[in-house]
LOLOMI-718657 format. One record per residue (C-alpha): residue number from 1; residue in one letter; chain; x, y, z. Coordinates in steps of 0.1 Angstrom, whole numbers. Example, Ala and Ser with C-alpha at 12.3 -4.5 7.8 and 13.67 -1.06 7.14 Angstrom:
# residues 2
     i   aa   ch       X       Y       Z
     1    A    A     123     -45      78
     2    S    A     137     -11      71
//
This chain:
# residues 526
     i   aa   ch       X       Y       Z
     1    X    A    1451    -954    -666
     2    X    A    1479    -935    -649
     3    X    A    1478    -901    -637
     4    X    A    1507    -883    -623
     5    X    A    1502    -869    -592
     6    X    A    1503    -831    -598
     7    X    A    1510    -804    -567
     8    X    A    1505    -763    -567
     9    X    A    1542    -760    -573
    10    X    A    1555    -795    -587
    11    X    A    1548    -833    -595
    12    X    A    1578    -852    -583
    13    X    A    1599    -862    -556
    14    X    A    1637    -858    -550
    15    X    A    1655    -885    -548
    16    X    A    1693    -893    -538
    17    X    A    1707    -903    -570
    18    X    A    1742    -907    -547
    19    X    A    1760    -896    -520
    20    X    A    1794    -908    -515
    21    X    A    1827    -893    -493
    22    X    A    1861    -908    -487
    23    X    A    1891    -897    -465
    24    X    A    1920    -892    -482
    25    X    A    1957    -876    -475
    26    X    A    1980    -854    -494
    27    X    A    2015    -862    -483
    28    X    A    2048    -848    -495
    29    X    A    2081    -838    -483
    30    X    A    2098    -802    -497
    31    X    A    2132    -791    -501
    32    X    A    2135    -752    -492
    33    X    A    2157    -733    -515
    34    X    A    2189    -717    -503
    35    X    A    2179    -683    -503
    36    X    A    2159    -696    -480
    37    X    A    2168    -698    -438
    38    X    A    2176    -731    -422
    39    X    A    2145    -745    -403
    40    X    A    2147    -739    -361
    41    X    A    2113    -741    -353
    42    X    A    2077    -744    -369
    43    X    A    2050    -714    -353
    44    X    A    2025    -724    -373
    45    X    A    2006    -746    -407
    46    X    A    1976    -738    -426
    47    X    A    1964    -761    -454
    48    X    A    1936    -750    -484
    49    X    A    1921    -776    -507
    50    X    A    1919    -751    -536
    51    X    A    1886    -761    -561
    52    X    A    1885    -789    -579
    53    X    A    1882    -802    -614
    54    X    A    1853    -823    -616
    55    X    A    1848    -849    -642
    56    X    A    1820    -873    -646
    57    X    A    1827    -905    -659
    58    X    A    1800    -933    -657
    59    X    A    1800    -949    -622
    60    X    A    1826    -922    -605
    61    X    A    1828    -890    -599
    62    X    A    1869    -878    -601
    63    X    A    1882    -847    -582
    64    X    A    1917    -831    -584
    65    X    A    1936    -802    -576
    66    X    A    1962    -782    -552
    67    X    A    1963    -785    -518
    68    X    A    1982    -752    -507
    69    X    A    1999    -745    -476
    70    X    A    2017    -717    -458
    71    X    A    2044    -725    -432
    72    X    A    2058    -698    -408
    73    X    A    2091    -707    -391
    74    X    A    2120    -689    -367
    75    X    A    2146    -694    -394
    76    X    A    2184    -703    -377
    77    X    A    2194    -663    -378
    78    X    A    2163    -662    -354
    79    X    A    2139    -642    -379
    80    X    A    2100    -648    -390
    81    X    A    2105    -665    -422
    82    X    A    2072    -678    -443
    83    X    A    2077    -710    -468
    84    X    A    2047    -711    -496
    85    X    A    2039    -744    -510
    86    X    A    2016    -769    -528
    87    X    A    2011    -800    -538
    88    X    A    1981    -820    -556
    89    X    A    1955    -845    -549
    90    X    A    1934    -867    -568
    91    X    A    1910    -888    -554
    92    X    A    1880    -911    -576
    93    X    A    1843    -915    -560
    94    X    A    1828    -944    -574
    95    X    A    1788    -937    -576
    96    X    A    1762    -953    -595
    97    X    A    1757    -951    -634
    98    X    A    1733    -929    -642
    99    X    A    1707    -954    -661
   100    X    A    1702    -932    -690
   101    X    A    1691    -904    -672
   102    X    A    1721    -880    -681
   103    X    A    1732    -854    -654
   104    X    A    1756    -829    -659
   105    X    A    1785    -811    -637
   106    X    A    1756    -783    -625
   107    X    A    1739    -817    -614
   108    X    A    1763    -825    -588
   109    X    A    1775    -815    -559
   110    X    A    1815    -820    -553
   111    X    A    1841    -803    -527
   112    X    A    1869    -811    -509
   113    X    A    1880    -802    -476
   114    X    A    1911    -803    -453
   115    X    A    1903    -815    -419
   116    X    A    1937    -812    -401
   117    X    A    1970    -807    -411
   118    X    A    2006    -817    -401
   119    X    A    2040    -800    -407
   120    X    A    2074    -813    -393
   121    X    A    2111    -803    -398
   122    X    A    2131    -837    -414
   123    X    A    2161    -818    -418
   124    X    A    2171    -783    -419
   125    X    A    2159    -778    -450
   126    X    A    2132    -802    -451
   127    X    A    2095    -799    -443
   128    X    A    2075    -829    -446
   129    X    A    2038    -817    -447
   130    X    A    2008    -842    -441
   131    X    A    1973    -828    -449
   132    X    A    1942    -849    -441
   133    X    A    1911    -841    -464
   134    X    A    1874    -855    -472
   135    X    A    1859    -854    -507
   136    X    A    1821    -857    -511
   137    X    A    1803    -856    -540
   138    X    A    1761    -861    -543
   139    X    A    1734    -853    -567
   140    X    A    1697    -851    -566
   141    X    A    1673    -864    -589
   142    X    A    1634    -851    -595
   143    X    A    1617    -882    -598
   144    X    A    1577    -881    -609
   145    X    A    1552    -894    -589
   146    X    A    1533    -921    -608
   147    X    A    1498    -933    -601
   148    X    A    1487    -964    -624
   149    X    A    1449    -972    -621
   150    X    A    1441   -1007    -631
   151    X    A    1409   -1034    -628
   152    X    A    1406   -1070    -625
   153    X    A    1375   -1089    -631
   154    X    A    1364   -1120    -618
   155    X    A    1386   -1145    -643
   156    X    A    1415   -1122    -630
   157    X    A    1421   -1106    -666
   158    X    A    1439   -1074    -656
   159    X    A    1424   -1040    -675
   160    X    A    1425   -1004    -678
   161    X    A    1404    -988    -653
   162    X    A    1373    -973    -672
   163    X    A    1366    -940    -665
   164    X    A    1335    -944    -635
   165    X    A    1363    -969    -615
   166    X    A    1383    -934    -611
   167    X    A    1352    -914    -602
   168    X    A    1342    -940    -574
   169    X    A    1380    -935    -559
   170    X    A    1386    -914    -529
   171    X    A    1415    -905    -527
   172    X    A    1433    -886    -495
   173    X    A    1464    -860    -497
   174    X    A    1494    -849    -478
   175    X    A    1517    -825    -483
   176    X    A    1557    -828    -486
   177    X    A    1589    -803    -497
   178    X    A    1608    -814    -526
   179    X    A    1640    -797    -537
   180    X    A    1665    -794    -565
   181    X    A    1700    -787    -565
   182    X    A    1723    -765    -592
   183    X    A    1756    -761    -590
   184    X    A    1781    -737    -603
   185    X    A    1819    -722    -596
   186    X    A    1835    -688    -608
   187    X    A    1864    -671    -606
   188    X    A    1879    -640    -603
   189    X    A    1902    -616    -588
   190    X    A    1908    -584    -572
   191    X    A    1939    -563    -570
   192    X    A    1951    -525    -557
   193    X    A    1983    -513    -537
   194    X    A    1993    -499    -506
   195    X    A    2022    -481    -488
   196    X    A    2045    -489    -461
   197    X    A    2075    -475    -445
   198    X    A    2108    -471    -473
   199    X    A    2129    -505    -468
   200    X    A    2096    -524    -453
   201    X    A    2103    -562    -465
   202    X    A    2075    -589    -474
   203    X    A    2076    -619    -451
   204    X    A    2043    -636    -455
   205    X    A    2009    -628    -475
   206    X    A    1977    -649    -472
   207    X    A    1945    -646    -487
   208    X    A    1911    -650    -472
   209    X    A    1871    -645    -481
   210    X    A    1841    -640    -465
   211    X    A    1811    -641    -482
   212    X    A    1781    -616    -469
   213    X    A    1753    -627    -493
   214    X    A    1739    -646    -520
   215    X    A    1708    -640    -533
   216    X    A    1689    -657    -561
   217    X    A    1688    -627    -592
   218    X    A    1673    -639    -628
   219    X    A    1697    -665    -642
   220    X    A    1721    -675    -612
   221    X    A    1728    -663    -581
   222    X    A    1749    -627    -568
   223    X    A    1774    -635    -548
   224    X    A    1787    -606    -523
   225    X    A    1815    -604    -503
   226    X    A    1849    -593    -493
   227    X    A    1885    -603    -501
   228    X    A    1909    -601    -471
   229    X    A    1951    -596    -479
   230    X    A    1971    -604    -448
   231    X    A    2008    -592    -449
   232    X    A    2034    -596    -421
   233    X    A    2065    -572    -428
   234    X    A    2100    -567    -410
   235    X    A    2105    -522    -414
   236    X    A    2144    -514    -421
   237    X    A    2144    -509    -381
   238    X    A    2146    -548    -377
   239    X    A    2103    -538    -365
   240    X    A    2077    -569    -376
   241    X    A    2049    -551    -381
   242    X    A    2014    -562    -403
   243    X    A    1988    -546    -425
   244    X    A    1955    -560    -437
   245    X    A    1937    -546    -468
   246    X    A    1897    -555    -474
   247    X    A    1884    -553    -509
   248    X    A    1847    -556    -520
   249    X    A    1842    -588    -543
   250    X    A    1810    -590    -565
   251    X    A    1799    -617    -587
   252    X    A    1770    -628    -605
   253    X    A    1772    -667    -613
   254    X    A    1744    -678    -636
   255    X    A    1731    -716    -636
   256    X    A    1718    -723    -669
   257    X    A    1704    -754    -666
   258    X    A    1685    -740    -639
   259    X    A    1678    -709    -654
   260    X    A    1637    -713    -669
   261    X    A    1629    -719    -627
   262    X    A    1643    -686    -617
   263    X    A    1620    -660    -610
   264    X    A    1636    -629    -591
   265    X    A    1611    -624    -561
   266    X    A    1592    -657    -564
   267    X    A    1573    -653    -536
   268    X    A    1539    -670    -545
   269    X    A    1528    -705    -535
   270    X    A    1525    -714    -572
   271    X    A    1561    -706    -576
   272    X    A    1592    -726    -562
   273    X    A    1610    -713    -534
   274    X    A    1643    -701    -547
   275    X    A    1675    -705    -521
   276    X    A    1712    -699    -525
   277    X    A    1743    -700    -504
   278    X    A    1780    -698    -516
   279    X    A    1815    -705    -505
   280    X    A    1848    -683    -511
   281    X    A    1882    -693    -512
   282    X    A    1910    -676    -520
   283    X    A    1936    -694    -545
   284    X    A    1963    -675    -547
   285    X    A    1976    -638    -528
   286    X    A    2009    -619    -540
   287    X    A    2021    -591    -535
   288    X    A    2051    -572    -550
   289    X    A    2073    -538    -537
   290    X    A    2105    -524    -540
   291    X    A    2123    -502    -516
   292    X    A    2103    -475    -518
   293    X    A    2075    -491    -498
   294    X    A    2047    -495    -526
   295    X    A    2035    -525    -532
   296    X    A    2010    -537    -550
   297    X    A    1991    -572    -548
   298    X    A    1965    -591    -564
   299    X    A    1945    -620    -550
   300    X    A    1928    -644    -570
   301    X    A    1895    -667    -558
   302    X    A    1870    -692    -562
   303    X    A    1831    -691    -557
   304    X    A    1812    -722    -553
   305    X    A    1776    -715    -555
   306    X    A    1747    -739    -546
   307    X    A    1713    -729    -555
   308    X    A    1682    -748    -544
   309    X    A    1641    -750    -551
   310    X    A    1616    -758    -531
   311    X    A    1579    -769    -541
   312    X    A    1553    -782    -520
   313    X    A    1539    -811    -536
   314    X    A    1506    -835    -533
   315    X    A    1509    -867    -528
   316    X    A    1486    -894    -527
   317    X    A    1490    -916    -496
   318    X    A    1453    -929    -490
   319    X    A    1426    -944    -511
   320    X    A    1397    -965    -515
   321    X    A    1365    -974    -540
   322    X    A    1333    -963    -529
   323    X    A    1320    -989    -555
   324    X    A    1343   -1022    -553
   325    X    A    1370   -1038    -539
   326    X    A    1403   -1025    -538
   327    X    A    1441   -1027    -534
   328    X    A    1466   -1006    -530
   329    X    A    1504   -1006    -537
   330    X    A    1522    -980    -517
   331    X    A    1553    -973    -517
   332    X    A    1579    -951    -489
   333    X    A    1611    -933    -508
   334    X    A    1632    -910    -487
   335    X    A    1626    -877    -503
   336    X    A    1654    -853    -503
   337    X    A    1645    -813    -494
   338    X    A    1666    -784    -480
   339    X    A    1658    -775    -446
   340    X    A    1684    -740    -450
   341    X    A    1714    -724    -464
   342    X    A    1728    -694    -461
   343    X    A    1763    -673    -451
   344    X    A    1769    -657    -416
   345    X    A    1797    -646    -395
   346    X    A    1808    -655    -359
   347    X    A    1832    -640    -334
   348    X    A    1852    -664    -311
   349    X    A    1886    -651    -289
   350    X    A    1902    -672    -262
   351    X    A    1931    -659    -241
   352    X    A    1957    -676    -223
   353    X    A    1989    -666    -195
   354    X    A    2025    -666    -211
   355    X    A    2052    -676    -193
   356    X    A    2082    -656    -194
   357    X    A    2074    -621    -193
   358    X    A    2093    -610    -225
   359    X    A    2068    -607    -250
   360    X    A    2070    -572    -260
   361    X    A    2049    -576    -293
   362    X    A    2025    -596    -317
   363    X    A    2035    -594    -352
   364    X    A    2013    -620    -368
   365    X    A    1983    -642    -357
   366    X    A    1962    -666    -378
   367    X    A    1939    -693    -370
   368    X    A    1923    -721    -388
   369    X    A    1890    -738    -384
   370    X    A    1879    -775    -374
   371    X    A    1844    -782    -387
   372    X    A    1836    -822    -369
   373    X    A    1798    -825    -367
   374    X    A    1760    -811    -366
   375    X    A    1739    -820    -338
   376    X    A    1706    -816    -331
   377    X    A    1691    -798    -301
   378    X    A    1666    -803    -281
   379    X    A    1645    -776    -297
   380    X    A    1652    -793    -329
   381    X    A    1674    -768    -346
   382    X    A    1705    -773    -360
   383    X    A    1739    -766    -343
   384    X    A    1772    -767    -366
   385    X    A    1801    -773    -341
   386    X    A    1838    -769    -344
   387    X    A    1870    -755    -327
   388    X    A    1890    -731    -339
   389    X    A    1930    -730    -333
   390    X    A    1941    -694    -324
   391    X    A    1981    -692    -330
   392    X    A    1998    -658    -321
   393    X    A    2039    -654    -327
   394    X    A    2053    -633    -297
   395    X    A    2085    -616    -304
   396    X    A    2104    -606    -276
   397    X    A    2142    -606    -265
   398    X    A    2150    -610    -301
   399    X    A    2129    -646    -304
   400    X    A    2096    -653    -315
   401    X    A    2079    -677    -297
   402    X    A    2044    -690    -312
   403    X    A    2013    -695    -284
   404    X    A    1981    -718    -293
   405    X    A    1948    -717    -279
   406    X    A    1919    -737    -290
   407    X    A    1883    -717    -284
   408    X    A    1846    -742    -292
   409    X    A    1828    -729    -322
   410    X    A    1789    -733    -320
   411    X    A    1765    -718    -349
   412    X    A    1731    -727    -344
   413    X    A    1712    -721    -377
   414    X    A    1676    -702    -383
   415    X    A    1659    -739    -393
   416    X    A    1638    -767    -372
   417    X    A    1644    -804    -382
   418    X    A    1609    -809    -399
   419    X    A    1583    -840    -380
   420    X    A    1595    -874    -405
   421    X    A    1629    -865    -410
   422    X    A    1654    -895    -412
   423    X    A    1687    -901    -396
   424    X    A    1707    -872    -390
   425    X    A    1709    -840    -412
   426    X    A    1734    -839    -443
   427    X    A    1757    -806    -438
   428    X    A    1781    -789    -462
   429    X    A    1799    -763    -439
   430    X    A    1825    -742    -441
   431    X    A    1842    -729    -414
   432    X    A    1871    -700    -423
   433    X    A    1888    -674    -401
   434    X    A    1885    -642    -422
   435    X    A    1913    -628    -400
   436    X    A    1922    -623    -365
   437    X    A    1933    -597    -341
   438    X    A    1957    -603    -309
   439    X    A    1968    -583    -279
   440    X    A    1988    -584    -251
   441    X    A    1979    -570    -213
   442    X    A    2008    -581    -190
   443    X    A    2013    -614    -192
   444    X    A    1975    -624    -208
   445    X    A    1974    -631    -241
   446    X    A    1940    -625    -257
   447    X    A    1933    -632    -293
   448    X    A    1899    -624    -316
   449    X    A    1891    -641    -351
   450    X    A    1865    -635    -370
   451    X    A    1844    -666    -385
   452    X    A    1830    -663    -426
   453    X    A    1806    -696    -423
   454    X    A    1787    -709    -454
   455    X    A    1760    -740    -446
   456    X    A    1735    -758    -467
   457    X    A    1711    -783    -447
   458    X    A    1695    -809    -464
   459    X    A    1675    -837    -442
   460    X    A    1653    -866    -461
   461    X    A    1618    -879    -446
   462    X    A    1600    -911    -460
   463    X    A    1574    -899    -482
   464    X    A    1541    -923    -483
   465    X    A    1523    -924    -517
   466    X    A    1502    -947    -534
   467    X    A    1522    -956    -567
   468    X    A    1490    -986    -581
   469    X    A    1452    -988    -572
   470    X    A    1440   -1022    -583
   471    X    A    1398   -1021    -589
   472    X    A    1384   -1053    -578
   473    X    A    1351   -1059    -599
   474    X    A    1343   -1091    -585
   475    X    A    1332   -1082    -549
   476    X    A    1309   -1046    -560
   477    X    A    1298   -1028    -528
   478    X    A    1261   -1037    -522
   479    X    A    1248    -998    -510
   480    X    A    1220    -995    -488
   481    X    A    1201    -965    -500
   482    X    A    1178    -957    -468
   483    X    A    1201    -964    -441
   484    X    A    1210    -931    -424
   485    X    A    1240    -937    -393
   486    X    A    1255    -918    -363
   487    X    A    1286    -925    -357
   488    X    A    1309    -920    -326
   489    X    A    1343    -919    -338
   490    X    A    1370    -930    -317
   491    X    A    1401    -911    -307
   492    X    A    1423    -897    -339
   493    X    A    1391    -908    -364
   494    X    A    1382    -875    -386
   495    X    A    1360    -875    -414
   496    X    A    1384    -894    -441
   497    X    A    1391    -927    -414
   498    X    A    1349    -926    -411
   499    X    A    1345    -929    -448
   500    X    A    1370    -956    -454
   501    X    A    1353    -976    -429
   502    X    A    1320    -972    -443
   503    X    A    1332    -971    -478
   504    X    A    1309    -940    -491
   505    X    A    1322    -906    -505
   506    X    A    1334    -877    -487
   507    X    A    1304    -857    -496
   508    X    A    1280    -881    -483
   509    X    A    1296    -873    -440
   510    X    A    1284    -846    -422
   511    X    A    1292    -831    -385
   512    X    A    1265    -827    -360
   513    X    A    1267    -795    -350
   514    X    A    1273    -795    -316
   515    X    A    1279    -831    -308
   516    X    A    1310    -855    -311
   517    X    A    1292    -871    -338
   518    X    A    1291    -880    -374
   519    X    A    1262    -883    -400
   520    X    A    1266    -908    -424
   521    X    A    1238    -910    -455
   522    X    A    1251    -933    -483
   523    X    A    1232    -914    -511
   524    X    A    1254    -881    -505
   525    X    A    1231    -861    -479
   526    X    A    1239    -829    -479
//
């Protein structure tokens, strides 16, 4: 006899099918055109990992795709200049087969990110750029819990269990989360126009997203947000000056293979709770103007878009026979479940004294995020902490000199690390400066950024469940029909510890009203 254990919202367990990472580098050295100015000195490097192409072969998991970069430089007449450039990655995760139970790309989980980045002048027309990146890619499998009832008799000849050995079980429950994981990504892009001064030039445009919401909707998730251009310009004046322009971003990403579970609303304890987070990144921002001072520009991004659900499930993790002996076959899997996800937005600044005195303006700042670690605090919520590196090019006595300063980032998230949990949380994070601001009072420097951070939390707890009952019919309880006990139980005992020990039903133990005592009457008192 098996039964499958069967919960209000599920019957199965999630299991780590794989999770696997590797550091990698994308190295390569660029030749600038000559249109372009001589190299004097580097203000400042940022480095994307655009999304990759995923492909599933058995036993790996292969990523690829452009690693972009933007370098701003003080070109040898002494002017901003901006150098765009890419170059590609490929890296191979080597995961287990899947043993003939087939998963698709929605199945996994893959990304790529860039953790620092390096950029050095080799000549004056060479940059040799260095970008360290991790790739991680993981997948979750619903695995049913199985309970096989058997009986052996007295010659040891192994059996079904008849029909009376499953009534004469007791059988005690917890409770446990359970999740499943979809994946999708789409793309899309948003464009409009805007006017400067007549004979304003393009120096350097960069894209950016933040993502304000996503919210599970019948099919897939809606995915709001906003699309940031950032443009530094030199007017016909020989004035650097810069304009932002925010767009609203919409899209609707549907997970098909997750589709039948969606219910918009699901609210109900019968019915999975339905999660999503997503992450935005901009792959490629032009913009294009003629001496008239209208220009228009386009951006083009990427959504990645993670949607989870949650079931409470029943598991077995206790039993005995009221009628025979017994043995049980237990078994202890780390079961996977997400703990949150979700977008927010943070506000850091830092400010620093510059030397000199001759800053009269602030063309362009940017900043780039560090995401290192989770932690756990004493509370036992989850803290997501970083640094973010603030650079601001100062331009004054005809130079432009580039200042740094590096500010902590801490975002502690709405979740509590459940009781059980093992080893230390799994985090996807994305840190990303949706743009920045900077001022000068005097001699202080001050500069704001605003954070777009996107999260998903999973943690895994051993999960105890009886997976085998074996009925012993050679040593059949002997029951004592007219002996009635009080029992005292000792510290932690409840009513299912008191019927194990005695071996008699559920029904059959009663609590004295008041007194610390139990009632036991082996032909099911009342």
């Amino acid at each position: 006899m098996e039964r499958i254990t069967s919960g209000r919202g599920g019957e199965a367990l999630s299991l780590m099918r794989f999770d696997v990472s590797t550091a990698h580098e994308a190295a390569e050295e660029f030749i600038l055109p000559d249109y372009m100015p001589e190299v004097r000195r580097i203000v400042s490097c940022s480095a994307h990992a655009l999304p990759e192409n995923k492909y599933l072969t058995p036993g790996a998991v292969e990523l690829s795709g452009l690693t972009t970069y933007s370098v701003l430089y003080i070109g040898d007449d002494g002017a901003l200049s901006c150098a765009p450039l890419n170059s590609e990655y490929s890296v191979r995760l080597s995961c287990p087969a899947d043993d003939g139970d087939e998963y698709g790309a929605s199945d996994v989980g893959a990304y790529t990110t860039v953790e620092s980045v390096s950029c050095r002048a080799s000549g004056p027309r060479k940059l040799a750029l260095t970008a360290r990146m991790r790739s991680r890619a993981f997948s979750v499998l619903r695995s049913p819990i199985v309970e096989k009832i058997t009986a052996v008799n007295e010659n040891g000849e192994v059996s079904a269990a008849t029909t009376a050995d499953s009534i004469a079980l007791e059988r005690h429950y917890s409770e446990t989360e359970a999740s499943s994981f979809y994946f999708e990504t789409a793309t899309g892009t948003a464009s409009g126009e805007f006017r400067e001064r007549e004979g304003t030039k393009m120096i350097l445009c960069s894209g950016s997203m933040v993502i304000n919401s996503a919210s599970v909707e019948t099919g897939g998730i809606a995915v709001r947000g906003d699309a940031y251009l950032n443009c530094l310009m030199l007017t016909s004046d020989g004035t650097y000056s810069s304009t932002r322009v925010k767009t609203p971003v919409e899209e609707h990403i549907r997970i098909d293979s997750a589709a039948r579970n969606l219910r918009s609303g699901a609210t109900t304890t019968d019915e999975p709770a339905l999660m999503a987070t997503a992450w935005g990144r901009v792959a490629s921002a032009s913009v294009s103007g003629d001496e008239s001072g209208l220009f228009q520009w386009e951006i083009e991004y990427d959504i990645d878009a993670e949607l989870a659900t949650s079931e409470k499930i029943s598991v077995t993790d206790d039993a005995y026979s009221t009628s025979s002996g017994f043995r049980l076959t237990v078994n202890e899997p780390e079961n996977v479940s997400e703990l949150c996800c979700g977008v927010s937005s943070l506000t850091v600044y830092g400010s620093k004294q510059i030397t000199g005195g001759s800053a009269k303006s602030i063309p362009y700042s940017t900043g780039r995020v560090n995401y290192e670690r989770a932690e756990v605090t004493p509370d036992g919520r989850v803290a997501l902490i970083g640094n973010c590196v603030l650079v601001a090019a100062t331009v004054g006595d005809g130079d432009a000199v580039p200042e740094e300063i590096t500010v902590p980032v801490k975002f502690e998230c709405d979740a509590r690390i459940p009781a059980g949990t093992t080893g230390v949380p799994n985090v996807r994070c994305s840190m990303e400066t949706a743009y920045t601001d900077a001022r000068l009072d005097g001699d202080k420097l001050t500069v704001t950024a605003e954070l777009a951070i996107s999260y998903s939390i999973t943690v895994k707890s051993k999960v105890r469940h009886i997976s085998e009952i074996e009925i012993d019919r050679s040593s059949p309880i002997e029951k004592q029909v007219s002996s009635i006990k009080v029992y005292f139980p000792e510290d932690g005992e409840g009513r299912w510890e008191i019927g194990r020990r005695y071996r008699c039903e559920d029904k059959c133990i009663r609590k004295i009203d008041g007194a610390d005592a139990y009632l036991i009457a082996p032909e099911c008192a009342e």
